[in-house]
KEKE-3310 file (N, C-alpha, C; in steps of 0.2 Angstrom, whole numbers, plus 5000, padded with zeros to 4 digits):
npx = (4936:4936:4925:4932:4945:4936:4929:4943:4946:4938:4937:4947:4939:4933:4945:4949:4941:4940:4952:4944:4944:4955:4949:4957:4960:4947:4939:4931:4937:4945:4954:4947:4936:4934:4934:4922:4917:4919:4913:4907:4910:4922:4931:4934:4938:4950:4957:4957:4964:4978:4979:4985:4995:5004:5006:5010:5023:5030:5032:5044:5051:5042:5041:5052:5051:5040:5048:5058:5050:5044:5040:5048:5050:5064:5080:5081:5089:5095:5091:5098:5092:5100:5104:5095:5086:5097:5095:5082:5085:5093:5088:5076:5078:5076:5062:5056:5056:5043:5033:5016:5008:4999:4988:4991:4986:4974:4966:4971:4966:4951:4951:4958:4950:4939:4946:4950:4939:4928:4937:4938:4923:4922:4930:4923:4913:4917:4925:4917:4917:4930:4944:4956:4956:4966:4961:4949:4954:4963:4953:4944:4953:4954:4942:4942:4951:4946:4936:4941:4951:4942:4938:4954:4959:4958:4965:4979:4983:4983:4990:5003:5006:5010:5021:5030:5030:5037:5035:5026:5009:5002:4999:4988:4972:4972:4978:4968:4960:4965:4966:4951:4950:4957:4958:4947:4935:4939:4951:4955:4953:4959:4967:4964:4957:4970:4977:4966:4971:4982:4982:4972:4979:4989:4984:4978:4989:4995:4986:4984:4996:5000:4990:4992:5009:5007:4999:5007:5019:5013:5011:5025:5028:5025:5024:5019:5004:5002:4994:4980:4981:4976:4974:4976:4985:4996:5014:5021:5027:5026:5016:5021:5033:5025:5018:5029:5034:5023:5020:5032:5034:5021:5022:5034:5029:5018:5025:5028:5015:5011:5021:5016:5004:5007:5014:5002:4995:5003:5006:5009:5015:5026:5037:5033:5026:5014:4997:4988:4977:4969:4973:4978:4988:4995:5001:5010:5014:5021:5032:5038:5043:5051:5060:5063:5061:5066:5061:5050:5049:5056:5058:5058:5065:5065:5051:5048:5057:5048:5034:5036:5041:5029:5020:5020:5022:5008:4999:5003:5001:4984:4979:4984:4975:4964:4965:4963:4952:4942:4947:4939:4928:4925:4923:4912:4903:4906:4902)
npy = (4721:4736:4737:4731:4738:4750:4746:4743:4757:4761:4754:4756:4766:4769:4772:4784:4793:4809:4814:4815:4831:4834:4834:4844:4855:4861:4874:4882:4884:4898:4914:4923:4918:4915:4925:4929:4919:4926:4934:4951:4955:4946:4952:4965:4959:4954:4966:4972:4967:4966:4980:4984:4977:4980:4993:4994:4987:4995:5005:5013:5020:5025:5036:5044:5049:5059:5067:5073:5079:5089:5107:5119:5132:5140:5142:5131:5116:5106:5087:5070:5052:5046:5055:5063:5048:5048:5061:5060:5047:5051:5063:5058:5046:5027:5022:5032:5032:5025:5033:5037:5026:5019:5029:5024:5013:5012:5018:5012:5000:5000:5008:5003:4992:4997:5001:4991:4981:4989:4993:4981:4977:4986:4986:4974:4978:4983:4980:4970:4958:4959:4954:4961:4974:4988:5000:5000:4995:5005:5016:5012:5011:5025:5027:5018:5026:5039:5036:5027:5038:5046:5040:5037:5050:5057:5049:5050:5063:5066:5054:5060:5071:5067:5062:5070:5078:5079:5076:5087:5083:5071:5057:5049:5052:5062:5071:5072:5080:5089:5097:5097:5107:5116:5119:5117:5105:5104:5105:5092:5085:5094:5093:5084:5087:5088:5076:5066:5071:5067:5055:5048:5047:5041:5030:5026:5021:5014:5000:4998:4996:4986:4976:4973:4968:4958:4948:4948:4940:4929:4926:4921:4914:4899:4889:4894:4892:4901:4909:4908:4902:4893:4904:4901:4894:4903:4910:4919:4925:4931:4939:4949:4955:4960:4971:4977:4982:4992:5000:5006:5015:5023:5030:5037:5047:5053:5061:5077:5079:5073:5079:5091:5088:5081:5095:5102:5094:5096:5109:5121:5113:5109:5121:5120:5131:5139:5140:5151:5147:5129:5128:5119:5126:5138:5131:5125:5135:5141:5131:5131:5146:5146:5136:5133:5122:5110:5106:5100:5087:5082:5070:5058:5049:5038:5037:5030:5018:5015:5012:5002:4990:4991:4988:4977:4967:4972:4968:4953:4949:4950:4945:4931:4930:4933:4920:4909:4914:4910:4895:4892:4894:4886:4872:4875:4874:4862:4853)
npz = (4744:4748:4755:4767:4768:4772:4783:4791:4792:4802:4812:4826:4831:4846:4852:4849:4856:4865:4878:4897:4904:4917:4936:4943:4932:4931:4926:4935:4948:4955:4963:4967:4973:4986:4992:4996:5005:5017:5030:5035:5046:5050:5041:5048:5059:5056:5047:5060:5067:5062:5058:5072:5075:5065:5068:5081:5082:5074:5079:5087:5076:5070:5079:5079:5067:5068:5076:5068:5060:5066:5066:5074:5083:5086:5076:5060:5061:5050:5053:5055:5053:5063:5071:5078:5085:5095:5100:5106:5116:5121:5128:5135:5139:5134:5135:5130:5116:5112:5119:5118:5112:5119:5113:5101:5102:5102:5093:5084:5080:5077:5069:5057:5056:5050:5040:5030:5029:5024:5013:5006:5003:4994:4984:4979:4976:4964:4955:4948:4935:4935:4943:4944:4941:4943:4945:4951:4963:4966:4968:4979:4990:4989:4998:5008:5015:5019:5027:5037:5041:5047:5062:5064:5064:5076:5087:5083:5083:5097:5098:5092:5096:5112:5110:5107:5116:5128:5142:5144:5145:5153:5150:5138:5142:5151:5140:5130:5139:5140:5128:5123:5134:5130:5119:5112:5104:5090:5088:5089:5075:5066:5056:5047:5036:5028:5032:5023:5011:5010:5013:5003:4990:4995:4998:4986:4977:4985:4986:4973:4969:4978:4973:4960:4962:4970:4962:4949:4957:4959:4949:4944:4954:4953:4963:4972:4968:4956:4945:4943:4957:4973:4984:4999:4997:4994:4998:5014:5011:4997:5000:5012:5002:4990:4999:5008:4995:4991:5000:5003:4994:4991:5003:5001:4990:4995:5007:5007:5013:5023:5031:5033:5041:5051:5056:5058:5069:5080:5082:5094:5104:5117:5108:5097:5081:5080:5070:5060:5055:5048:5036:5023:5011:5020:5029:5020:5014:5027:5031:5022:5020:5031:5032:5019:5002:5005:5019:5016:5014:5025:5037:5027:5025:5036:5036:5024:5030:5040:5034:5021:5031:5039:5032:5027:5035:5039:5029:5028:5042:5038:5028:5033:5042:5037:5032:5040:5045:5034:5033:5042:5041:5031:5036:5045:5034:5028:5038)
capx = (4942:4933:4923:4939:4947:4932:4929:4950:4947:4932:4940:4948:4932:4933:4952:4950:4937:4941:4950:4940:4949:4954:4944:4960:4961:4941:4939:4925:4941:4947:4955:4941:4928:4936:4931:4913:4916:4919:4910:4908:4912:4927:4936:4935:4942:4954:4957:4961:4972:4985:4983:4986:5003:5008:5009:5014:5031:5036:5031:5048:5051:5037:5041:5058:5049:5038:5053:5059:5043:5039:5043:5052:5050:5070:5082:5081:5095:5094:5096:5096:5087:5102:5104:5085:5087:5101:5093:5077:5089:5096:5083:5071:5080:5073:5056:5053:5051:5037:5027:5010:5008:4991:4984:4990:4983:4966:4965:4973:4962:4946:4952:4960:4943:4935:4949:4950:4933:4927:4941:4935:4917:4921:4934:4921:4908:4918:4928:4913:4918:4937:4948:4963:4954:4967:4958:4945:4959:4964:4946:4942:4958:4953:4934:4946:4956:4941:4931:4945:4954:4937:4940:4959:4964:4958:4970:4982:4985:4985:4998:5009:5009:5012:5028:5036:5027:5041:5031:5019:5004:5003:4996:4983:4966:4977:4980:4961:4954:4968:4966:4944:4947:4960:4959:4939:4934:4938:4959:4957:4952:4963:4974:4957:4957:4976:4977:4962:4972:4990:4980:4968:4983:4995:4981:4978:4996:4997:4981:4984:5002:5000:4986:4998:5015:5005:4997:5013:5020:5009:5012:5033:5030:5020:5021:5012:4998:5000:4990:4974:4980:4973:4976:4979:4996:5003:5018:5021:5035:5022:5011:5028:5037:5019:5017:5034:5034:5018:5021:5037:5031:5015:5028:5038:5026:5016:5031:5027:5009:5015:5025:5007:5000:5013:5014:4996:4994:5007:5006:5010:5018:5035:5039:5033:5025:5004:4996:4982:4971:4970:4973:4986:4992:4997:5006:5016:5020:5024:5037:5044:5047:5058:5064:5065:5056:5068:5057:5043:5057:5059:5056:5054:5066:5060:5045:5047:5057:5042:5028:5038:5041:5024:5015:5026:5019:5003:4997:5005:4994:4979:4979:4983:4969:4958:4964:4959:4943:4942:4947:4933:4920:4924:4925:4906:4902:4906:4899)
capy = (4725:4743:4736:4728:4746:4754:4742:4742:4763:4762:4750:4761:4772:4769:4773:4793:4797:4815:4811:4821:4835:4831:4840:4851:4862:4864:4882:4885:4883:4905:4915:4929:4914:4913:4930:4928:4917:4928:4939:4958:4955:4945:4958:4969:4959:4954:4969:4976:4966:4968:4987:4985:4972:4986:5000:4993:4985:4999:5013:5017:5022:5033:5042:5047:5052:5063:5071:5075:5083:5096:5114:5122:5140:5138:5140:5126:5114:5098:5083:5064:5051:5045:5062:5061:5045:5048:5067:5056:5042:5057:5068:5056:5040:5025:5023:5039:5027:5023:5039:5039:5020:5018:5031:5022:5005:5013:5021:5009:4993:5001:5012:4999:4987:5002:5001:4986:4981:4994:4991:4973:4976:4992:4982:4969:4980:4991:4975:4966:4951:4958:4953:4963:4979:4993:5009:4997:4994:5014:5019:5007:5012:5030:5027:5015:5030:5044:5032:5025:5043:5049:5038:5038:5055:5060:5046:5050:5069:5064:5048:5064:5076:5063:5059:5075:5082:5080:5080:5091:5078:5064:5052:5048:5054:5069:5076:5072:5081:5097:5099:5097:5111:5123:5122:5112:5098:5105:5104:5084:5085:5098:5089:5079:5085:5086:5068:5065:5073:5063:5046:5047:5044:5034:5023:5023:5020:5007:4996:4996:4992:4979:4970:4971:4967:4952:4947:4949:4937:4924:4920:4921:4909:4894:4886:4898:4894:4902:4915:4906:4896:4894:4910:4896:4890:4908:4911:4924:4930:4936:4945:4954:4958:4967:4975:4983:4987:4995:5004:5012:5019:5027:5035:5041:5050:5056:5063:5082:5081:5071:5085:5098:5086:5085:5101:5104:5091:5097:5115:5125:5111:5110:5127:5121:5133:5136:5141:5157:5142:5124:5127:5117:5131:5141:5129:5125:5142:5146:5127:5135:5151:5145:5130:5130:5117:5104:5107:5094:5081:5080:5062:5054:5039:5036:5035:5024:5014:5014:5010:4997:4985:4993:4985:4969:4966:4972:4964:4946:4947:4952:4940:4926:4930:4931:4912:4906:4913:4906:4888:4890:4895:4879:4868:4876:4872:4855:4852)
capz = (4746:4748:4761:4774:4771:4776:4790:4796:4796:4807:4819:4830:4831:4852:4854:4846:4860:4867:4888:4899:4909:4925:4940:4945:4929:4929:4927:4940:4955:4954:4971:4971:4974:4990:4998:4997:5011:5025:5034:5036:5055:5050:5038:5052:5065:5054:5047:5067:5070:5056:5060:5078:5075:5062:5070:5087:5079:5071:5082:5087:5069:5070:5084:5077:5060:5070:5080:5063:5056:5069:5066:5081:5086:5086:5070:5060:5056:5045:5057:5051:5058:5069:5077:5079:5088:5099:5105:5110:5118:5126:5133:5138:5139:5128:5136:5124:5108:5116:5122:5114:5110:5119:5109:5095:5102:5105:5087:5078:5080:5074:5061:5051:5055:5046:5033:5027:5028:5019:5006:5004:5000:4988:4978:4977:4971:4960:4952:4944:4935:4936:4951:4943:4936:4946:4943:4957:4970:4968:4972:4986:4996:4994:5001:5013:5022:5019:5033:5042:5044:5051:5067:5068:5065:5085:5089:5079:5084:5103:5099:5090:5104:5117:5105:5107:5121:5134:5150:5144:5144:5158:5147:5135:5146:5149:5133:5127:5145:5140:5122:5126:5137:5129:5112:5110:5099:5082:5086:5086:5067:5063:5051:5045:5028:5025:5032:5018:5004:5009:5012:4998:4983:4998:4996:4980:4976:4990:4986:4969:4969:4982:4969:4956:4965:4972:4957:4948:4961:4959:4941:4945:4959:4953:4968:4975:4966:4951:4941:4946:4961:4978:4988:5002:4996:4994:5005:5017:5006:4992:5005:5012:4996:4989:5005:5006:4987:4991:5008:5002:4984:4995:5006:4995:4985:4999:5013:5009:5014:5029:5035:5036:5042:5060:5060:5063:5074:5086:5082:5100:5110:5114:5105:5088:5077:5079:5063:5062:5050:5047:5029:5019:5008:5025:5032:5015:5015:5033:5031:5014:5021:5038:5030:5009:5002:5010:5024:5014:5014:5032:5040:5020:5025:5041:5034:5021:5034:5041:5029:5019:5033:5042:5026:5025:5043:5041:5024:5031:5047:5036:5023:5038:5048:5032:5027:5046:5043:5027:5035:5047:5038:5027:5041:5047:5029:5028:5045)
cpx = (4940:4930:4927:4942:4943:4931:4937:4950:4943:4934:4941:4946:4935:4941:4953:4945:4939:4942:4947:4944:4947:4952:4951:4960:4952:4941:4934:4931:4948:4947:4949:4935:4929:4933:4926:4912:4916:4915:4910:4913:4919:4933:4937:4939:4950:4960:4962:4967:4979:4987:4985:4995:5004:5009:5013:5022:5033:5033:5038:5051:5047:5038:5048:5055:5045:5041:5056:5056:5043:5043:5043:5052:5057:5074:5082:5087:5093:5097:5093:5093:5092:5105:5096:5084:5090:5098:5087:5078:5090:5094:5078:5071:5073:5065:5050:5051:5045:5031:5022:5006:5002:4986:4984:4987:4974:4963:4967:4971:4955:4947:4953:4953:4941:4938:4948:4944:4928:4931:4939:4928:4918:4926:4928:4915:4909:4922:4924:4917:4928:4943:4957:4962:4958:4966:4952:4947:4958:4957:4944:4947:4957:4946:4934:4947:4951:4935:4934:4950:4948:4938:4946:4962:4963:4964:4975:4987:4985:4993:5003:5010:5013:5020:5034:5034:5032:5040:5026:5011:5006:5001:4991:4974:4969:4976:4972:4957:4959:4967:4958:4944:4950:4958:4950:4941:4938:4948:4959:4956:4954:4966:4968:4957:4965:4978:4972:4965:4976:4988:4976:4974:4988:4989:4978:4982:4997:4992:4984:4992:5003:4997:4991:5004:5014:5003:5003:5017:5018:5010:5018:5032:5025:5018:5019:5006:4995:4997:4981:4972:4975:4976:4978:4984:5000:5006:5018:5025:5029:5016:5014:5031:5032:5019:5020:5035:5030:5018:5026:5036:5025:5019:5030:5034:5021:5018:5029:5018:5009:5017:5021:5005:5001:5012:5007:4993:4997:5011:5004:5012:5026:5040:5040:5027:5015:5003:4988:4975:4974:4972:4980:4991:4996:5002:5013:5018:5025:5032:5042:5049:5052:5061:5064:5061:5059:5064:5051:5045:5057:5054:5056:5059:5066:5055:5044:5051:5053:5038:5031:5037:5035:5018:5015:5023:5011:4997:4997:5000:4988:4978:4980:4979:4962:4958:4962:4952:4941:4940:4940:4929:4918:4923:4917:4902:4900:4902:4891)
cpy = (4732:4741:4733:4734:4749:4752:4742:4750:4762:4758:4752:4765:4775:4771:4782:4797:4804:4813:4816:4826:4832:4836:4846:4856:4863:4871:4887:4887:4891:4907:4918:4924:4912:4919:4931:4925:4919:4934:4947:4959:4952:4949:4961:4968:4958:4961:4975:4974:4967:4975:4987:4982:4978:4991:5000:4992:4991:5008:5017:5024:5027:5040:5048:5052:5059:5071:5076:5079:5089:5101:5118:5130:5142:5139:5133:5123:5106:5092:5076:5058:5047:5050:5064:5056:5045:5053:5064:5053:5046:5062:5063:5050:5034:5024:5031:5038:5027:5027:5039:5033:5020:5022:5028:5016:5008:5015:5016:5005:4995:5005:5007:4990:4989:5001:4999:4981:4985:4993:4986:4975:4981:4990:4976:4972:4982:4986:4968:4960:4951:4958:4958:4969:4984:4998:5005:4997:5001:5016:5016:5007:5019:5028:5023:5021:5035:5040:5030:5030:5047:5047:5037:5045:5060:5057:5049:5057:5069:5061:5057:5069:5071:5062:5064:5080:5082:5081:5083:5088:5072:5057:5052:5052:5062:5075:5076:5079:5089:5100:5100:5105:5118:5124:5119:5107:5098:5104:5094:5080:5093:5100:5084:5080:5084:5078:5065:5064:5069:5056:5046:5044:5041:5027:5019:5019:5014:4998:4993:4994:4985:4974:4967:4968:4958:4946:4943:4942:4930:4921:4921:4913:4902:4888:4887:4897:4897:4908:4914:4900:4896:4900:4907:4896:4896:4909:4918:4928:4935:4937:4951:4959:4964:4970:4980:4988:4994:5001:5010:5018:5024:5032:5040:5046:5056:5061:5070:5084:5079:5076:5089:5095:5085:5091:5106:5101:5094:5105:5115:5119:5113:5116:5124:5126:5132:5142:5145:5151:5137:5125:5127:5123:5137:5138:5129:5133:5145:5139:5131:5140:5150:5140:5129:5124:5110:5100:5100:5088:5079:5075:5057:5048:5038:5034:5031:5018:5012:5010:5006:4990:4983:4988:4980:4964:4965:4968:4954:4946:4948:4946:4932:4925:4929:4922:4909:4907:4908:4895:4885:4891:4888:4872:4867:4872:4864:4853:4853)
cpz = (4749:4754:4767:4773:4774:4785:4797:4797:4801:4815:4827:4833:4840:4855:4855:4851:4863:4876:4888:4902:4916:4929:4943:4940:4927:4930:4931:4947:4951:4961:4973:4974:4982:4995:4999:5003:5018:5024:5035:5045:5055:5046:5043:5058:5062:5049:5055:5070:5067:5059:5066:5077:5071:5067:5076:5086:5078:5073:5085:5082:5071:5074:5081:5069:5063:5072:5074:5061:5057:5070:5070:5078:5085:5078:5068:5057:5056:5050:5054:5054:5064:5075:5081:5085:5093:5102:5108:5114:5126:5133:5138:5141:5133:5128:5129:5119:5106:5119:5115:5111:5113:5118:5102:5097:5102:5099:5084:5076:5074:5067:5056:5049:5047:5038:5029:5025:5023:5009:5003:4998:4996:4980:4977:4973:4965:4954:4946:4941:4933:4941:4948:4939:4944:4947:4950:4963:4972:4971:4977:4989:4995:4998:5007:5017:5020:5026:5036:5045:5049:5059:5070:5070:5075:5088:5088:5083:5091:5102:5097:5096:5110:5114:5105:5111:5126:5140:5150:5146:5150:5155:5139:5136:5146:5144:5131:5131:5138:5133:5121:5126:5133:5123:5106:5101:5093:5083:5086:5077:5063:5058:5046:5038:5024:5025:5025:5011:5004:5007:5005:4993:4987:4997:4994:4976:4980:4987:4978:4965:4972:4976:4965:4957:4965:4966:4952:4949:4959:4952:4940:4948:4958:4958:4972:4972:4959:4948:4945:4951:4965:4982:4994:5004:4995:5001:5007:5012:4999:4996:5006:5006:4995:4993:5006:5001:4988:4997:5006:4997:4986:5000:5006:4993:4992:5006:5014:5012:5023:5033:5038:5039:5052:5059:5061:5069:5080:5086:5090:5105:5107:5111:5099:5089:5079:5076:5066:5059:5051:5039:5027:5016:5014:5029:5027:5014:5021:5035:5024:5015:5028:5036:5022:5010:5003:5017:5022:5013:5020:5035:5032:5022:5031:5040:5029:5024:5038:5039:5025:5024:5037:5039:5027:5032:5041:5036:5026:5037:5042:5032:5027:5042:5043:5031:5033:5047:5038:5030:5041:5045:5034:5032:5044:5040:5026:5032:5043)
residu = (UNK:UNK:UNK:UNK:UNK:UNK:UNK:UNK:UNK:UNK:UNK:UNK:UNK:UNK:UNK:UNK:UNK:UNK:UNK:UNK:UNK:UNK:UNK:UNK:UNK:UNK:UNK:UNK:UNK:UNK:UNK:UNK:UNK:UNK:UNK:UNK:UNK:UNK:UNK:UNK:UNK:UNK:UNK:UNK:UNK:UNK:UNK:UNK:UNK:UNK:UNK:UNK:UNK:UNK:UNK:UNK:UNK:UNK:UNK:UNK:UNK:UNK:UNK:UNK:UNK:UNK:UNK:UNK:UNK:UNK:UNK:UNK:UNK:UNK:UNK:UNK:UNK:UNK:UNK:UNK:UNK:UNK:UNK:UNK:UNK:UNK:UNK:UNK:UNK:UNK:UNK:UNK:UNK:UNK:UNK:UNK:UNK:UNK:UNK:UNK:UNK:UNK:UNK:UNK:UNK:UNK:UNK:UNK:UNK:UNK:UNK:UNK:UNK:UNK:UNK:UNK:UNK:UNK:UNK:UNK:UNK:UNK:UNK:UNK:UNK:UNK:UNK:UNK:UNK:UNK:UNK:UNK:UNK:UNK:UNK:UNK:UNK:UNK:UNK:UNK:UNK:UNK:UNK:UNK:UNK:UNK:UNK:UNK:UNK:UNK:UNK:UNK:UNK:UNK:UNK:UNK:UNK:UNK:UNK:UNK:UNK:UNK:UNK:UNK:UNK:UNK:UNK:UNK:UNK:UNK:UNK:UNK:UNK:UNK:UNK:UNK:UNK:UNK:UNK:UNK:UNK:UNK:UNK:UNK:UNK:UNK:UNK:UNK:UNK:UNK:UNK:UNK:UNK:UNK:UNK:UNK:UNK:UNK:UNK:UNK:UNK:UNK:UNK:UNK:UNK:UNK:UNK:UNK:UNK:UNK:UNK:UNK:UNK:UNK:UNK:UNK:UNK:UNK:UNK:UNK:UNK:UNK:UNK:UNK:UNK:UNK:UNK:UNK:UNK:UNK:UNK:UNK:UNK:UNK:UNK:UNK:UNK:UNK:UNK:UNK:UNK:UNK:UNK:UNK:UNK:UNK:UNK:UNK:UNK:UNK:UNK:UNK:UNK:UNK:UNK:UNK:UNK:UNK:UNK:UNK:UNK:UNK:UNK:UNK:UNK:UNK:UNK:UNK:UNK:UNK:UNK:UNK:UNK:UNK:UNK:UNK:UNK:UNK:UNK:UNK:UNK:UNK:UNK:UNK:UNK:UNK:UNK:UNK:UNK:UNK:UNK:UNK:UNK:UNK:UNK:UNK:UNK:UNK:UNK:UNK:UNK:UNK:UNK:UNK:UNK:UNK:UNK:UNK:UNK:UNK:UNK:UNK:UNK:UNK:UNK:UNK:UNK:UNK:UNK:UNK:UNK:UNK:UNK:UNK:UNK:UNK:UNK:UNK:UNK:UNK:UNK:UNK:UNK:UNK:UNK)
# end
């Protein structure tokens, strides 16, 4: 009898085996395995064209933010951004939105190459084997805009003069020949280190927001893919969302350096305000004392009507134009 128990437990031996896991939850298939795949040369393209579609969309925006900004020789009085818009409308008719647009299209392409490219490979070096380590994002979006302000910020201070120049400039070539000749080289990097100091923590703030938001995102929306889905299957919706989150909150925080930073660019047109130095603390004092520190407020929801849907834009092309790469490299791959 000891021997047929033994026998009837042992029976079953083949039924108790261990199933195998199925090949979709094997743990080697993670999103960061994906950006290994592309190219220095395709970050950057992709990269250029986000910033180019950003900025062009919403350069009206900017022009009004700008109009905002700049410190008039004139008493000042607090104006909103539809009195902004309308005195624009009004002086110069609508074509005015639009002054200084192919200085933004000439700076905007390669800067954001610069940007995004850079931000790629410094988040990838500085992230070792954690694709969600924030303190990484933060430092490779400044080491992003310390390399990609070096090449727009000349754009940058053209596009702004042309913005509120009123006839003063005929163009793009123009402003470059006049500003060469009157005020040399050193006025196109004027605002270089204020712009450094604004962008540095907007794009700490921004990068490392976006990761997160996105992140975030992704284990909300499982059908996106999930925590460790395919980066593929995410929707435009969780590129946008984080983008805007990101854009606005960067904005926000950063509006009164924004300010010094107009009002160096575009010191002595128009009868704004030109400054004996380039040095931040001169300008914050010579806005404080004509304008109270209201004064470091001016354009801030403009501008985060701006850089909200700016991002929402610019992340969504960037992350499309990466998974098209992505599809062709796999496709060479295969091949």
């Amino acid at each position: 009898m000891a021997t047929e128990a033994t026998t009837t437990t042992k029976f079953p031996k083949s039924d108790l085996r261990p199933i195998p896991q199925l090949p979709e939850f094997h743990p080697s298939i993670v999103v960061p395995a994906q950006n290994t795949t592309l190219k220095f040369w395709q970050l950057m393209v992709a990269g250029s064209i986000a910033g180019s579609v950003e900025h062009m969309a919403m350069f009206p925006v900017d022009t009004v933010k700008t109009h905002m900004q700049a410190l008039r020789s004139c008493p000042i009085k607090p104006i909103g951004i539809r009195q902004a818009f309308r005195s624009i409308i009004k002086t110069d008719g609508p074509s005015a939105l639009y002054r200084g647009i192919w200085a933004m299209g000439l700076g905007a392409g390669p800067a954001h190459a610069v940007y995004f490219s850079f931000y790629e490979v410094s988040k990838k070096f500085l992230s070792g084997d954690n694709p969600n380590n924030s303190a990484a994002h933060a430092i490779s979006g400044v080491f992003a805009t310390v390399s990609s302000d070096a090449v727009f910020t000349p754009m940058d201070m053209v596009k702004q003069r042309l913005q509120i120049g009123n006839g003063t400039y005929k163009g793009v070539w123009d402003c470059i020949k006049r500003v060469m000749r009157e005020e040399g080289f050193g006025a196109f990097y004027a605002s270089y280190r204020t712009t450094v100091l604004m962008n540095a923590p907007f794009t700490a703030v921004h990068f490392a927001t976006y990761e997160a938001v996105k992140r975030g995102m992704r284990e909300m929306l499982p059908e996106h893919g999930g925590a460790g889905g395919d980066e593929e299957e995410e929707g435009l919706l969780v590129y946008a969302t984080a983008g805007a989150a990101a854009g606005g909150l960067a904005a926000a925080v950063t509006t009164p350096l924004d300010v010094v930073k107009t009002q160096l660019q575009c010191q002595g047109v128009c009868g704004c305000d030109r400054f004996k130095s380039s040095s931040i603390s001169d300008v914050f004092r010579t806005i404080v004392k004509k304008d109270g520190y209201r004064g470091l407020a001016r354009g801030w929801l403009p501008r985060m009507l701006f850089h909200a849907p700016a991002a929402a834009i610019c992340w969504s092309t960037y992350e499309t134009v990466k998974s098209l790469f992505q599809d062709v490299n796999g496709d060479l791959n295969v091949a």
